[in-house]
Short mmCIF file of the C-alpha atoms (twelve columns), coordinates in Angstrom:
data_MODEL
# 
_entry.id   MODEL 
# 
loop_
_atom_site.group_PDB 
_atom_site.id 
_atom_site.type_symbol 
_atom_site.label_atom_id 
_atom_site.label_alt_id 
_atom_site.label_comp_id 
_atom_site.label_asym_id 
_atom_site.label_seq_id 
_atom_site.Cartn_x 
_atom_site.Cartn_y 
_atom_site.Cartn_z 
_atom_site.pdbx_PDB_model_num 
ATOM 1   C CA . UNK A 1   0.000   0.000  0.000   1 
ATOM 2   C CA . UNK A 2   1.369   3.416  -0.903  1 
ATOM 3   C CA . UNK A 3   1.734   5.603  2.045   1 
ATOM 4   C CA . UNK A 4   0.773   9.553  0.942   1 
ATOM 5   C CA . UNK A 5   2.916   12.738 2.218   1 
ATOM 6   C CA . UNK A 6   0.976   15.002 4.039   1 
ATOM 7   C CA . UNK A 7   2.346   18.655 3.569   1 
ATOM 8   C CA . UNK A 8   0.552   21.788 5.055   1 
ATOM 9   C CA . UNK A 9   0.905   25.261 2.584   1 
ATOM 10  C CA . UNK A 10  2.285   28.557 2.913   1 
ATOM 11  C CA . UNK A 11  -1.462  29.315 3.977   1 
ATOM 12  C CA . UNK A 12  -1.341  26.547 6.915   1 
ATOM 13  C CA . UNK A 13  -3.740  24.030 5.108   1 
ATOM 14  C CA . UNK A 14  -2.781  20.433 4.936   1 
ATOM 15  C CA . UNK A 15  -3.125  18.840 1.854   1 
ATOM 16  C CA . UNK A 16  -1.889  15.620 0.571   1 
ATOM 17  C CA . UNK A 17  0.660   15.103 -2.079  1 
ATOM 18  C CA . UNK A 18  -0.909  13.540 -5.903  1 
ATOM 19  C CA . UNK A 19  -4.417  13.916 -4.363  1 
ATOM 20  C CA . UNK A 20  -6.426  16.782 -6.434  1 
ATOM 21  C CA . UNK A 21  -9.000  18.768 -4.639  1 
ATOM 22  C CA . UNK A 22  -12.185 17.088 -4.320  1 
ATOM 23  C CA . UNK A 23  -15.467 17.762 -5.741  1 
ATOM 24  C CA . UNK A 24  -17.122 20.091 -3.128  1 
ATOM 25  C CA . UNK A 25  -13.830 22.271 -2.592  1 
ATOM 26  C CA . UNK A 26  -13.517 23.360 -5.942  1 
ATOM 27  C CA . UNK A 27  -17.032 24.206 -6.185  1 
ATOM 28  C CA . UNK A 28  -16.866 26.335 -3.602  1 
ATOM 29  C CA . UNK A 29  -14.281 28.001 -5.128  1 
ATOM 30  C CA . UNK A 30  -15.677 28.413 -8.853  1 
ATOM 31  C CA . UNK A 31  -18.782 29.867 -7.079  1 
ATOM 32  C CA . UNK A 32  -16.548 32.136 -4.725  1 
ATOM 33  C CA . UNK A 33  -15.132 33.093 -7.992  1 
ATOM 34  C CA . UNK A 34  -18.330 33.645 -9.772  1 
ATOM 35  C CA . UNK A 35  -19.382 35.554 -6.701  1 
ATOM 36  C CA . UNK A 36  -16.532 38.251 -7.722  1 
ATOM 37  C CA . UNK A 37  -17.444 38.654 -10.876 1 
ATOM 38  C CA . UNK A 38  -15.995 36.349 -12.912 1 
ATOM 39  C CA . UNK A 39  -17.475 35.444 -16.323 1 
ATOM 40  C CA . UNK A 40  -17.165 31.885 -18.244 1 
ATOM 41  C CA . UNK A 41  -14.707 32.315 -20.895 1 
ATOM 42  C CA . UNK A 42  -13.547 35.797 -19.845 1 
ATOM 43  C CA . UNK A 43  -10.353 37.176 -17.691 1 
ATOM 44  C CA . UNK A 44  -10.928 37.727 -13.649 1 
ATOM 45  C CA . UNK A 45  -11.525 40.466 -12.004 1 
ATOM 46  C CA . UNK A 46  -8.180  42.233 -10.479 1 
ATOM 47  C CA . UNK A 47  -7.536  40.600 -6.858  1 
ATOM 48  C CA . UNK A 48  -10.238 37.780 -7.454  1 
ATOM 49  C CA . UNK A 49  -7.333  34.948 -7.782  1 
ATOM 50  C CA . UNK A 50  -5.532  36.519 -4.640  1 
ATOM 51  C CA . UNK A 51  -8.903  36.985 -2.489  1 
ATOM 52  C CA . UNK A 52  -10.499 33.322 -3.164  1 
ATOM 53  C CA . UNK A 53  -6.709  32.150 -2.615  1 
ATOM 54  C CA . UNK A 54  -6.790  33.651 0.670   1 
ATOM 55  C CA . UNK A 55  -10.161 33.068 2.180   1 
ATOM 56  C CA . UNK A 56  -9.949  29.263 1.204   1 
ATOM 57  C CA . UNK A 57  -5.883  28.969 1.787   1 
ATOM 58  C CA . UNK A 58  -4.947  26.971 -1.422  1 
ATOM 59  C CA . UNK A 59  -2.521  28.537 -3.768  1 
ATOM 60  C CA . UNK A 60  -3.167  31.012 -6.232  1 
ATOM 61  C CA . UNK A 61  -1.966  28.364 -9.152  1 
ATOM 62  C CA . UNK A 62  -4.700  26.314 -7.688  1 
ATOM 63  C CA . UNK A 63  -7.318  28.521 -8.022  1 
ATOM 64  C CA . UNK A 64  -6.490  29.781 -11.446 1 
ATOM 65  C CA . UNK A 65  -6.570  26.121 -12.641 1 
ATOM 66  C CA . UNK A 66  -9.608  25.150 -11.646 1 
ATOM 67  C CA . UNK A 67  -11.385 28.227 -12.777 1 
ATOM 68  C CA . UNK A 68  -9.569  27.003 -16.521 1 
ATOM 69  C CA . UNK A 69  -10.671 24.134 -16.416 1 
ATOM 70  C CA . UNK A 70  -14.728 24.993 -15.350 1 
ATOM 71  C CA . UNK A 71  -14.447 28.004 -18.062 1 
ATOM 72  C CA . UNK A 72  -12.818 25.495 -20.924 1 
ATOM 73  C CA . UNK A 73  -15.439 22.164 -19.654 1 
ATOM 74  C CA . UNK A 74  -17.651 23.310 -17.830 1 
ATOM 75  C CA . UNK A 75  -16.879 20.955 -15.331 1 
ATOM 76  C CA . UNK A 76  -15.509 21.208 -11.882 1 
ATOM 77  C CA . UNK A 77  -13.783 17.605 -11.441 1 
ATOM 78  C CA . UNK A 78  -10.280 17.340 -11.838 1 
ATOM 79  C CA . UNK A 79  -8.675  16.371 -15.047 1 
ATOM 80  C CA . UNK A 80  -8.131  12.381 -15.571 1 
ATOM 81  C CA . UNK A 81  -4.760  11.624 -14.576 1 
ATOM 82  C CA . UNK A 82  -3.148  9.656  -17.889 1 
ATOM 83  C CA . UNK A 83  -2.287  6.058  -16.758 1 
ATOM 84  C CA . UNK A 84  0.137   6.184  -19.077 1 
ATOM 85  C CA . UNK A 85  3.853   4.196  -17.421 1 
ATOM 86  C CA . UNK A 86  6.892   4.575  -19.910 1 
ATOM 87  C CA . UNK A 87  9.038   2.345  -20.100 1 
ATOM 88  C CA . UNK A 88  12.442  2.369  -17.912 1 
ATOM 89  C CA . UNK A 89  15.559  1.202  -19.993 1 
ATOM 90  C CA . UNK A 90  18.771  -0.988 -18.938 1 
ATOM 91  C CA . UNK A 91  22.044  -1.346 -20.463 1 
ATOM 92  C CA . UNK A 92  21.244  -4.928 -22.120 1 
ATOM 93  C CA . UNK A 93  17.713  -3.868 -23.321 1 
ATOM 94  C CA . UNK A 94  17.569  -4.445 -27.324 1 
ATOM 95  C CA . UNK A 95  15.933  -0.942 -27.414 1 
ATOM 96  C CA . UNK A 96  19.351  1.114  -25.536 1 
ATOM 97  C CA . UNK A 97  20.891  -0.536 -28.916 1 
ATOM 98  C CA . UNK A 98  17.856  0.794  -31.158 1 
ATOM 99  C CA . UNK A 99  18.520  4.502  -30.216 1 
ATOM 100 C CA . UNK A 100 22.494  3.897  -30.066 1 
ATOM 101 C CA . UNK A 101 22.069  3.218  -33.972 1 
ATOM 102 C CA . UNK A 102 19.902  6.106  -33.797 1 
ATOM 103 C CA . UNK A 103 22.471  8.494  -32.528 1 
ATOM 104 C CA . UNK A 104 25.471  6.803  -34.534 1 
ATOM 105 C CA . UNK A 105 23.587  7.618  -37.669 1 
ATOM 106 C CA . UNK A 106 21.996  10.879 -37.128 1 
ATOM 107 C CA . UNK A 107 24.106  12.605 -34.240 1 
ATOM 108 C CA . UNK A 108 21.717  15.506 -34.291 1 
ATOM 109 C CA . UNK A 109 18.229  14.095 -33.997 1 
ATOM 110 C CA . UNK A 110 16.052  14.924 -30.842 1 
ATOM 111 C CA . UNK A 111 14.876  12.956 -28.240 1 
ATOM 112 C CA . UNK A 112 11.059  13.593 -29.654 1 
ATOM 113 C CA . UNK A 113 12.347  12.129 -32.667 1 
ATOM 114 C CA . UNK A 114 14.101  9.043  -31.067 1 
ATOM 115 C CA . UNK A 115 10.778  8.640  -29.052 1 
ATOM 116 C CA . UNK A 116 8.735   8.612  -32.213 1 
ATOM 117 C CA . UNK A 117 10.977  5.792  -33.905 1 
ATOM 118 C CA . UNK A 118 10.139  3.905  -30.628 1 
ATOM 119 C CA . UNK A 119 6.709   3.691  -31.073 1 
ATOM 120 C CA . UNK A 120 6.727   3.234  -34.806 1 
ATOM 121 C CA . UNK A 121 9.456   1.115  -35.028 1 
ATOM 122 C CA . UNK A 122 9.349   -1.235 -31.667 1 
ATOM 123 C CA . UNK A 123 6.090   -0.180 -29.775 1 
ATOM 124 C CA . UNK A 124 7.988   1.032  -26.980 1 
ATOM 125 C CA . UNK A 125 6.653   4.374  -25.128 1 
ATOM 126 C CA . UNK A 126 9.326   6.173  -23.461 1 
ATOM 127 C CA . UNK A 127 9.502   9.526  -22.010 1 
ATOM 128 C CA . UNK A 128 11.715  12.191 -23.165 1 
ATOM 129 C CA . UNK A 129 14.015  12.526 -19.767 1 
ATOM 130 C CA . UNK A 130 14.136  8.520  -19.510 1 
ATOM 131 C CA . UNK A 131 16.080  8.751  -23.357 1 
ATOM 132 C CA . UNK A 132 18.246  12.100 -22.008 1 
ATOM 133 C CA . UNK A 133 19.617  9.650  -18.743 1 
ATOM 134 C CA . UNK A 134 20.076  6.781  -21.026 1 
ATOM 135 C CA . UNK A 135 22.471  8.721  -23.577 1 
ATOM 136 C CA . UNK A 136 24.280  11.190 -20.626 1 
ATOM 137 C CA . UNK A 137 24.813  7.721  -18.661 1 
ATOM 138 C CA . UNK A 138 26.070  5.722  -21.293 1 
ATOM 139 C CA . UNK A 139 25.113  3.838  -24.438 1 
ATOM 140 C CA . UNK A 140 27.320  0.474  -23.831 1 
ATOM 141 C CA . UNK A 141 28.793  1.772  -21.211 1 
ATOM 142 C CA . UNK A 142 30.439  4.477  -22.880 1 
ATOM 143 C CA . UNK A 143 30.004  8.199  -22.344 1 
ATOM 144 C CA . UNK A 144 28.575  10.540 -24.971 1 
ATOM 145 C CA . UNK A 145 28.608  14.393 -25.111 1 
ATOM 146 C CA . UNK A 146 27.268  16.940 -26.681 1 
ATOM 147 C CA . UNK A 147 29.672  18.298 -29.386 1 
ATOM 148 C CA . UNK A 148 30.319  20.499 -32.563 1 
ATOM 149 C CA . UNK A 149 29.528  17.770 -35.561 1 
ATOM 150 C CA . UNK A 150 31.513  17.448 -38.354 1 
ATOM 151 C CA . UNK A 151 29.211  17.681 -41.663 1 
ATOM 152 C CA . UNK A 152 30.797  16.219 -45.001 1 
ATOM 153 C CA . UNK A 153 28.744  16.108 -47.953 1 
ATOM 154 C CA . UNK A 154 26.924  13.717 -48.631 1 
ATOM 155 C CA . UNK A 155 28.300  14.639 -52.315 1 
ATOM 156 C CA . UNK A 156 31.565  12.864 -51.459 1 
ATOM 157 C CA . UNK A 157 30.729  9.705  -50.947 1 
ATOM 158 C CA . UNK A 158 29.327  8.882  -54.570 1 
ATOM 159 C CA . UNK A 159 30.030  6.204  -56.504 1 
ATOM 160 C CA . UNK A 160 32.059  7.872  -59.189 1 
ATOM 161 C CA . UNK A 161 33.826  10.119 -56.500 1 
ATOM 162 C CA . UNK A 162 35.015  7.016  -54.230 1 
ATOM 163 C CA . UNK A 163 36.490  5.768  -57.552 1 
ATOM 164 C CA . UNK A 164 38.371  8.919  -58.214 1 
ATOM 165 C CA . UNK A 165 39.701  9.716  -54.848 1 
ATOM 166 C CA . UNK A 166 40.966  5.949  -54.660 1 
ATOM 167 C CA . UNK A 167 42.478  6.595  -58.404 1 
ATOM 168 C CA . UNK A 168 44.390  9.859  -57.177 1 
ATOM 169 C CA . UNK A 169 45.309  8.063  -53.488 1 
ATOM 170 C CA . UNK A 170 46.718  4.857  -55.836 1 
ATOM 171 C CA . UNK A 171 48.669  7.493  -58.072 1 
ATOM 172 C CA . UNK A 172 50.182  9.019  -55.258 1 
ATOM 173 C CA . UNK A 173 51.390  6.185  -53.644 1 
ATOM 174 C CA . UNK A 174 53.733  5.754  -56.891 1 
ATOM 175 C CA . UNK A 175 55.016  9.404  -56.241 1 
ATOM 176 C CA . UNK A 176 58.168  10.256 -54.059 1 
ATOM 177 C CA . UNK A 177 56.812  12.990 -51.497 1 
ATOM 178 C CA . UNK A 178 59.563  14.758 -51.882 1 
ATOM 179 C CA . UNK A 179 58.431  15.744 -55.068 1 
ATOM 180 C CA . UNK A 180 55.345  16.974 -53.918 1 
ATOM 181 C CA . UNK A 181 54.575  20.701 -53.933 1 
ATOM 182 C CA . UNK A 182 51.207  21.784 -52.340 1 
ATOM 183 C CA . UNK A 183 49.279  25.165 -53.674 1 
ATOM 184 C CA . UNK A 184 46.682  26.929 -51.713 1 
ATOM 185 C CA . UNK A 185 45.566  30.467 -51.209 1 
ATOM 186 C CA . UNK A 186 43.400  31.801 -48.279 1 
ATOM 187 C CA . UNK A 187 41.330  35.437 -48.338 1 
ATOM 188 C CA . UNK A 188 41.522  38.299 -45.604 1 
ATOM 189 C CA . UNK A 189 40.066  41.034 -44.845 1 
ATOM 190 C CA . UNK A 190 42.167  43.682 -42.576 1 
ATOM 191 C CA . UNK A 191 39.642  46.079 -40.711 1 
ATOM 192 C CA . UNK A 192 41.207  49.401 -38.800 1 
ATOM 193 C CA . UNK A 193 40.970  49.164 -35.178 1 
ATOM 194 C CA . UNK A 194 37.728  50.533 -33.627 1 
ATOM 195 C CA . UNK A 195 37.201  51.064 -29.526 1 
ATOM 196 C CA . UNK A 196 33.816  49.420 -29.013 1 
ATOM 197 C CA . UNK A 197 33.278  50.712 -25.304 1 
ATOM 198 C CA . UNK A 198 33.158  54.372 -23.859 1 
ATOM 199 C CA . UNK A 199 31.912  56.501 -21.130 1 
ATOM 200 C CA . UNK A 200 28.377  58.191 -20.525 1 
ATOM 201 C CA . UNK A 201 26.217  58.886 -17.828 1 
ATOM 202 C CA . UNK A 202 24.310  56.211 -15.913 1 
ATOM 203 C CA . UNK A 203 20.610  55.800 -18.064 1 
ATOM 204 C CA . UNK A 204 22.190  57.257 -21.256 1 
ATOM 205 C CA . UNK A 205 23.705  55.041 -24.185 1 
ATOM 206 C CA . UNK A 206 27.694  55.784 -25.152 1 
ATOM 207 C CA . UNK A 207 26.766  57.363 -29.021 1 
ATOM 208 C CA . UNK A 208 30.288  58.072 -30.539 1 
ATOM 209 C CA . UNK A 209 29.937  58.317 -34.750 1 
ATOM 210 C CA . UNK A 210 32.370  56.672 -36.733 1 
ATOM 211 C CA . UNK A 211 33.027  56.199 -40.490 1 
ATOM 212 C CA . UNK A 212 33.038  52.732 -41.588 1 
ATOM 213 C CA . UNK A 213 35.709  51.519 -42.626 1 
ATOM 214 C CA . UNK A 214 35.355  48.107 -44.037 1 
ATOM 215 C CA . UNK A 215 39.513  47.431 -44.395 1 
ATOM 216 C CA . UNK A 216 41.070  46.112 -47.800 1 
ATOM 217 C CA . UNK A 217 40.875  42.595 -49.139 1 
ATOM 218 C CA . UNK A 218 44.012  40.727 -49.486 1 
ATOM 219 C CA . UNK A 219 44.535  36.908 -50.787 1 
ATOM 220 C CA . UNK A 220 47.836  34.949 -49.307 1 
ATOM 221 C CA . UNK A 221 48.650  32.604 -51.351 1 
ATOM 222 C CA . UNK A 222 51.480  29.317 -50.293 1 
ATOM 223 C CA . UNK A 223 53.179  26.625 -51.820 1 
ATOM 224 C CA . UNK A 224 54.146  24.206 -49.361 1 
ATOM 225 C CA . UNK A 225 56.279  21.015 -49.643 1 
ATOM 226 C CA . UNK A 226 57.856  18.640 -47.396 1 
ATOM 227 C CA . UNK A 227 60.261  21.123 -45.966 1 
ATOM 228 C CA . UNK A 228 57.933  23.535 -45.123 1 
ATOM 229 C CA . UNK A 229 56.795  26.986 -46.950 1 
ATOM 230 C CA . UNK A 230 58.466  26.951 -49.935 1 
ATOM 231 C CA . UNK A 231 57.143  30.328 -51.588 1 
ATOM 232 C CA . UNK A 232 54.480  33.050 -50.293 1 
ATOM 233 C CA . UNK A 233 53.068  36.297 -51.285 1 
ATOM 234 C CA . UNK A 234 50.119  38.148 -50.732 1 
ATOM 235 C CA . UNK A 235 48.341  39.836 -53.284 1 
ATOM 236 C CA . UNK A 236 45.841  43.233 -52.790 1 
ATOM 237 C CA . UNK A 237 42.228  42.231 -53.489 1 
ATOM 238 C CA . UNK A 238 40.879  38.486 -54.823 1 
ATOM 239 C CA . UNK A 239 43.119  36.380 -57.248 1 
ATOM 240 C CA . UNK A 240 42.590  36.080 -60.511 1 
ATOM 241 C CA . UNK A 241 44.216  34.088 -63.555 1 
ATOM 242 C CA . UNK A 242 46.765  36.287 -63.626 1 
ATOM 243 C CA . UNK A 243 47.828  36.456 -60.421 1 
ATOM 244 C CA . UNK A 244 47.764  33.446 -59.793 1 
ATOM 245 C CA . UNK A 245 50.322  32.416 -63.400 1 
ATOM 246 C CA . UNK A 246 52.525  35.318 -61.772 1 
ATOM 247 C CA . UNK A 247 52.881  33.204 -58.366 1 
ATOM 248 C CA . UNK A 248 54.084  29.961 -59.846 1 
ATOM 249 C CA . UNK A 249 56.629  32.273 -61.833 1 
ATOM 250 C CA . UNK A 250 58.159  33.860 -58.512 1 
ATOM 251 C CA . UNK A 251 58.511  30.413 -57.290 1 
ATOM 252 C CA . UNK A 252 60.487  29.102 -60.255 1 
ATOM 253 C CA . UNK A 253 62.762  31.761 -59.861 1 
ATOM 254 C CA . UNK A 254 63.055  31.540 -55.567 1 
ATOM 255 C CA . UNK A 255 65.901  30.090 -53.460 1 
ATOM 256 C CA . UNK A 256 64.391  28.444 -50.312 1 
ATOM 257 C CA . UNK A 257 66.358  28.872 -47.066 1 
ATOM 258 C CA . UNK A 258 68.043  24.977 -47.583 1 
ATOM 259 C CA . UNK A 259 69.742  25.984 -51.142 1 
ATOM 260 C CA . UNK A 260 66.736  24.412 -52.619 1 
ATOM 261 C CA . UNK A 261 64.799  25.894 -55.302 1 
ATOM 262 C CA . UNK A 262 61.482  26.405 -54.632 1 
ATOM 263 C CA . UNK A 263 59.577  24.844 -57.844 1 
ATOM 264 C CA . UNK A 264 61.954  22.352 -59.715 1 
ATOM 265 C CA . UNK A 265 61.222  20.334 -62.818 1 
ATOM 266 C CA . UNK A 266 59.861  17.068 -62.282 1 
ATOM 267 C CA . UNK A 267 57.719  18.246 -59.465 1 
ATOM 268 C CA . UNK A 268 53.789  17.455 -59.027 1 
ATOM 269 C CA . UNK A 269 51.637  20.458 -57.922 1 
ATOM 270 C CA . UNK A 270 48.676  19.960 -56.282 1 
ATOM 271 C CA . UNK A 271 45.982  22.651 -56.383 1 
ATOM 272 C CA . UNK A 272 42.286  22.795 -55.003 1 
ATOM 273 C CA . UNK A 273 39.318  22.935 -57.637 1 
ATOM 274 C CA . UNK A 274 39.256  26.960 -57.863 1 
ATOM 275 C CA . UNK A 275 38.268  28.262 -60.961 1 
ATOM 276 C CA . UNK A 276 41.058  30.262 -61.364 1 
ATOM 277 C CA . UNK A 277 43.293  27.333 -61.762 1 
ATOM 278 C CA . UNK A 278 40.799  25.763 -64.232 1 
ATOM 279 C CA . UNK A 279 41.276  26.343 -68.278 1 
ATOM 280 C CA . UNK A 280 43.066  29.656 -69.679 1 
ATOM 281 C CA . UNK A 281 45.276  29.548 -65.734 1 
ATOM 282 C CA . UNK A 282 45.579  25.880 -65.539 1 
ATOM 283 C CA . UNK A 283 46.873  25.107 -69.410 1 
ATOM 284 C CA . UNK A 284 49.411  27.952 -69.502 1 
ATOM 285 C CA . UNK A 285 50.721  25.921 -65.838 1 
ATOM 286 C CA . UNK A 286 50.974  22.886 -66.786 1 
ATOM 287 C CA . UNK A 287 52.539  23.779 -70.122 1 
ATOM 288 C CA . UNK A 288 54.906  25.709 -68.451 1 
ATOM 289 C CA . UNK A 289 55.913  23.364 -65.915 1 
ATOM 290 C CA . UNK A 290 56.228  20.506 -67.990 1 
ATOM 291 C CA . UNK A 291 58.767  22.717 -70.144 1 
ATOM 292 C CA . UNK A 292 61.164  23.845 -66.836 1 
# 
């Protein structure tokens, strides 16, 4: 037999913990209310919650939901409590596997969502908090957090790209790395330095008007190879074709800090997918490369 916990209110009534008001009591108080007033439907007089609260000593939360409840009903008994259990998990349950899988494939979906699957998928009725505790505490007894994801797309993993990035990893293989040169270039924008706190009087906003100044555009660009940087310079505003033709020409012609020259013949260049080093930029490259 479940033993219930008395507890006495702030207004020095007892009342019993998980037992609703009866019957009588909160018709007393929908009349007390009506008494005051109050109109089906329609907002309460000012001081009616406080007043009925008072002269009865139950809560003011207490009052206002019964009155709900009589102006949304019409009735005075207190809602049907659902009977509704969910289901508590352990570590060997088939379903703590079921929302592992879950989470392994889709790192971002919600608990609502992992409680839906439930009852589609294995007529299993969970609550939301029960799914947090069995994540936080461990899906095969090992901890999971809450983290930045990484999102590749889904692009990538094609057919016909899996075959070309396992054609350019088995080409490489046959390369020695020291004949490897690496081209990138990266875009930045440099912004004048601009105070973003002052002083003004307490109650009045710190107003201070300044020209905007959105800074110049400038694109590094790097060739790096197994020693390290082998050739750098930056270039005022985006790159272009011809830009980018004028890099590769500084680098045939610079010394690196070992002796080394910094583009040699015989050496494979790798460059991203830009544009720039696509047709007119890319032809005149490789034609002049192959003829160092």
């Amino acid at each position: 037999m479940t033993q219930r916990t008395t507890k006495i209110n702030i207004s020095g009534r007892e009342w019993i913990v998980g037992v609703p008001l009866g019957n009588d009591y909160r018709s007393v108080l929908v009349e007390e209310l009506k008494k005051l007033r109050g109109d089906d439907g329609n907002a309460l007089p000012r001081g009616a919650v406080s007043n009925c609260a008072q002269k009865f000593k139950v809560a003011r939360s207490t009052v206002l939901a019964v009155w709900q409840r009589y102006c949304d009903t019409g009735s005075v008994s207190p809602r049907r409590r659902s009977t509704y259990r969910p289901t508590l998990l352990t570590d060997d349950d088939y379903r703590y596997r079921y929302i592992e899988l879950l989470k392994t494939e889709h790192p971002s979906m919600s608990y609502e969502d992992i409680r839906q699957k439930l009852e589609e998928n294995a007529n299993v009725h969970v609550s939301n908090s029960t799914l947090c505790r069995a994540v936080r505490s461990g899906l095969r007894q090992t901890k999971w957090t809450w983290k930045k994801m990484i999102k590749p797309a889904a692009e990538r993993f094609t057919e016909r790209n899996l075959i070309y990035t396992e054609a350019y990893l088995q080409a490489f293989r046959e390369i020695d790395p020291m004949r490897i040169r690496f081209f990138d270039e990266s875009g930045f924008t440099l912004h004048a330095s601009q105070r973003n706190y002052g002083h003004a009087q307490i109650g009045l906003p710190a107003v201070e008007i300044q020209r905007y100044n959105s800074g110049a555009n400038f694109t590094l660009n790097l060739l790096i190879s197994p020693f390290g940087v082998s050739h750098a310079n930056i270039v005022r505003g985006a790159s272009n074709t011809d830009s980018y033709l004028q890099f590769f020409n500084e680098a045939a012609n610079t010394v690196m800090e070992n002796g080394m020259p910094a583009l040699l013949h015989g050496n494979v260049v790798v460059v991203d997918n830009c544009p720039t080093h696509h047709h007119r930029g890319g032809a005149i490259l490789s034609e002049s490369l192959d003829n160092q």
